[in-house]
C-alpha positions as CSV (number, residue, x, y, z in Angstrom):
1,X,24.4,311.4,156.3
2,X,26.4,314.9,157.1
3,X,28.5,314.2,160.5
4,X,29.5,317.4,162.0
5,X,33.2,317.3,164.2
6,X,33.8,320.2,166.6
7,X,36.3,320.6,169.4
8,X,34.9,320.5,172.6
9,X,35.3,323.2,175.5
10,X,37.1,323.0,178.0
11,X,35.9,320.1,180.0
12,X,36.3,317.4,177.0
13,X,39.0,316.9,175.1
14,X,37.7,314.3,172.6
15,X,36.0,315.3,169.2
16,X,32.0,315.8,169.7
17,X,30.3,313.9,166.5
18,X,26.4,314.7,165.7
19,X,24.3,313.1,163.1
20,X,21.3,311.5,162.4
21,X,21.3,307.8,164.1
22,X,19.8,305.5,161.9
23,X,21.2,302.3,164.1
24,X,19.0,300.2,165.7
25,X,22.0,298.9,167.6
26,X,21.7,302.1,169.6
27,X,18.6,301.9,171.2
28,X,19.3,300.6,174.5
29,X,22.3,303.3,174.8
30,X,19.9,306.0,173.4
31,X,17.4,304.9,175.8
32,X,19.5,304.6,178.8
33,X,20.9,308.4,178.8
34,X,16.9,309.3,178.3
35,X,16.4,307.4,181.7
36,X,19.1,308.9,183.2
37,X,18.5,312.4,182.7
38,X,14.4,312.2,183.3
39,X,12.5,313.6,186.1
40,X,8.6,314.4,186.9
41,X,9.0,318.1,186.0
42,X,10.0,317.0,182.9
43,X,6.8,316.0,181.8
44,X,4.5,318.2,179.5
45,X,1.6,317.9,177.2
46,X,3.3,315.4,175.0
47,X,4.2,313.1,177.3
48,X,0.2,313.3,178.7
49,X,-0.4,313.0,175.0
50,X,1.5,310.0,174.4
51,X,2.3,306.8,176.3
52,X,5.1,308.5,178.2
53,X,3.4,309.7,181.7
54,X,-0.3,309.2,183.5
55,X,-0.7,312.4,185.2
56,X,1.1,315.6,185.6
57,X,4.8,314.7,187.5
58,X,3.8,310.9,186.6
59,X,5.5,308.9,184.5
60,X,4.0,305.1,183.8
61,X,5.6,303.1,185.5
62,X,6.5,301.0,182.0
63,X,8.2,303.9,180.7
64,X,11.2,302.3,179.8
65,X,9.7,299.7,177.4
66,X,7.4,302.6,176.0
67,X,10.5,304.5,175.2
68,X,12.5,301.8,173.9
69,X,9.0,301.1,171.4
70,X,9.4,304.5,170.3
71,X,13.0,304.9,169.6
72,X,12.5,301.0,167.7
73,X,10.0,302.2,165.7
74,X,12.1,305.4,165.0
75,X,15.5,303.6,164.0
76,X,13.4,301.4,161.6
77,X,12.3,304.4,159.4
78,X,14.0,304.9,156.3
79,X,16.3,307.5,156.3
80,X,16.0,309.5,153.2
81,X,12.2,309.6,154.1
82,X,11.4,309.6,157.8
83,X,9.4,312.0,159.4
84,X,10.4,310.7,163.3
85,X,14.5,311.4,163.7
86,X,17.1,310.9,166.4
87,X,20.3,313.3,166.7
88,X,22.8,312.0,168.1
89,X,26.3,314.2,170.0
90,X,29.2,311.4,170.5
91,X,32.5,312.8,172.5
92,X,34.7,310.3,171.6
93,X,33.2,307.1,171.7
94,X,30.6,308.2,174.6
95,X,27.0,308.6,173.7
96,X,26.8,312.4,175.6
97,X,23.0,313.7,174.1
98,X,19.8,313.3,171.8
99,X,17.7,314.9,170.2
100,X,14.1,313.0,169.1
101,X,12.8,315.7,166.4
102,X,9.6,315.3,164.4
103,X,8.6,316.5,161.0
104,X,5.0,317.8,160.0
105,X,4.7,315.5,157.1
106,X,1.3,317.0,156.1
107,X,2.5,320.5,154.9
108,X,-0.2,322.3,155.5
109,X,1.2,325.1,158.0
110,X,2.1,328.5,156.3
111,X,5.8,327.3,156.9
112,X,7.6,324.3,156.9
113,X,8.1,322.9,160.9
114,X,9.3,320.0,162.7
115,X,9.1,319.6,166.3
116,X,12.2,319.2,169.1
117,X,10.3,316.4,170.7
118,X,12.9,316.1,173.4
119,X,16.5,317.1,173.8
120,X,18.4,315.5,177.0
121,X,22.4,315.8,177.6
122,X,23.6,313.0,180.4
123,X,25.0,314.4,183.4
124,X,28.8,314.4,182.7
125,X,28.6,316.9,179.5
126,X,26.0,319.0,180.8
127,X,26.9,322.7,181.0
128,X,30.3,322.4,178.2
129,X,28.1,323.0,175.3
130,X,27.2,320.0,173.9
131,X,23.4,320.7,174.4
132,X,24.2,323.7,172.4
133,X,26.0,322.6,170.0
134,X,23.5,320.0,169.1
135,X,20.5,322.0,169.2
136,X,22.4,324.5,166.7
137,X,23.4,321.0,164.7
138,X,19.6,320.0,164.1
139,X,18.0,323.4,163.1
140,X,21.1,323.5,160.3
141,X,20.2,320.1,159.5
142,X,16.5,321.0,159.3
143,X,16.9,324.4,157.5
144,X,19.0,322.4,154.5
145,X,15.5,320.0,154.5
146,X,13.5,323.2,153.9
147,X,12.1,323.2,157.2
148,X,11.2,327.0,158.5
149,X,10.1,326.6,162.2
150,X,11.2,325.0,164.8
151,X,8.9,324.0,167.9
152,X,9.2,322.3,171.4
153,X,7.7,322.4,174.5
154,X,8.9,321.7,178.2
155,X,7.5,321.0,181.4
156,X,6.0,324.3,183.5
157,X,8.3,323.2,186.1
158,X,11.5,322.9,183.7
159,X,13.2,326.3,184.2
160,X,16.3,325.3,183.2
161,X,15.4,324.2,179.9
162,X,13.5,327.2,179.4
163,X,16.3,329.1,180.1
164,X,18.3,327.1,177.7
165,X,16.2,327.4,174.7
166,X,15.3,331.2,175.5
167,X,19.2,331.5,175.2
168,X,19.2,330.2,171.7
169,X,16.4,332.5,170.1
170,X,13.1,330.4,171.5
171,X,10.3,332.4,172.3
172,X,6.9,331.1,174.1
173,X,3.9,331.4,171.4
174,X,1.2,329.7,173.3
175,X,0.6,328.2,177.2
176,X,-1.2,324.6,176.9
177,X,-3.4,323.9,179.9
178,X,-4.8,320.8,181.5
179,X,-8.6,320.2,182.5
180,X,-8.9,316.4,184.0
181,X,-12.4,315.4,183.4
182,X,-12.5,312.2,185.5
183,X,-12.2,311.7,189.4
């Protein structure tokens, strides 16, 4: 597993660490910085998609045992051939961000692409680059696997992220909309 060490601006003087988490003895940690960091404007497609949220700016109210299902059934895969990953950014020995990435196992796109299912920093290392730093850690990572495109999504309401992902070459290739069909 490549483990990348960089210094850390300013803020943080302790060595930030990324690498592919493989440990199921980090779930509840993984999951608790997830909790942390999550609001209703968070929510998009995916989470509608998935067992994350019920309605637009809903999550279910179960979310943190649905989380922790999905980050267990993640850290089980074998990691020479998983297609679900976590990304992990360490300063020091504090568990600072995540990255849940997914990989089009089917290979039937014109190029290569995984998804950047989510990306969350906690609080204290927010804005001192570590967000940054691991976003630019997993498309490296994924470029070495042959992967050619990168895509995410995030919330309408989720300006800052936008922002931050317009900031690192992102561009918007689609708008996904929402018809409910029941009362």
């Amino acid at each position: 597993m490549p483990i990348s060490r960089l210094a850390m601006p300013r803020i943080h003087t302790a060595p930030l660490t990324l690498r592919w988490c493989h440990d199921p003895a980090q779930e509840a940690a993984i999951a608790a910085l997830f909790m942390r960091q999550l609001s209703p404007r968070y929510i998009s497609h995916s989470e509608l998609q998935g067992a994350r949220a019920v309605a637009p700016g809903e999550w279910r109210r179960d979310l943190p045992e649905v989380l922790r299902a999905e980050l267990r059934e993640t850290l089980a895969l074998p990691p020479a051939t998983a297609a679900s990953l976590i990304a992990t950014a360490h300063v020091g020995d504090a568990l600072a961000a995540i990255a849940l990435v997914s990989i089009d196992e089917a290979r039937r796109a014109a190029r290569a692409f995984a998804t950047l299912d989510d990306l969350v920093v906690d609080a204290p290392f927010q804005s001192a680059g570590v967000g940054g730093q691991l976003f630019d850690w997993v498309c490296a990572e994924l470029r070495q696997r042959g992967i050619a495109r990168l895509f995410l999504e995030s919330g309408i309401g989720n300006q800052g992220a936008h922002r931050f992902f317009e900031a690192r070459g992102c561009t918007p290739v689609s708008v996904t909309m929402l018809k409910e069909l029941e009362a």
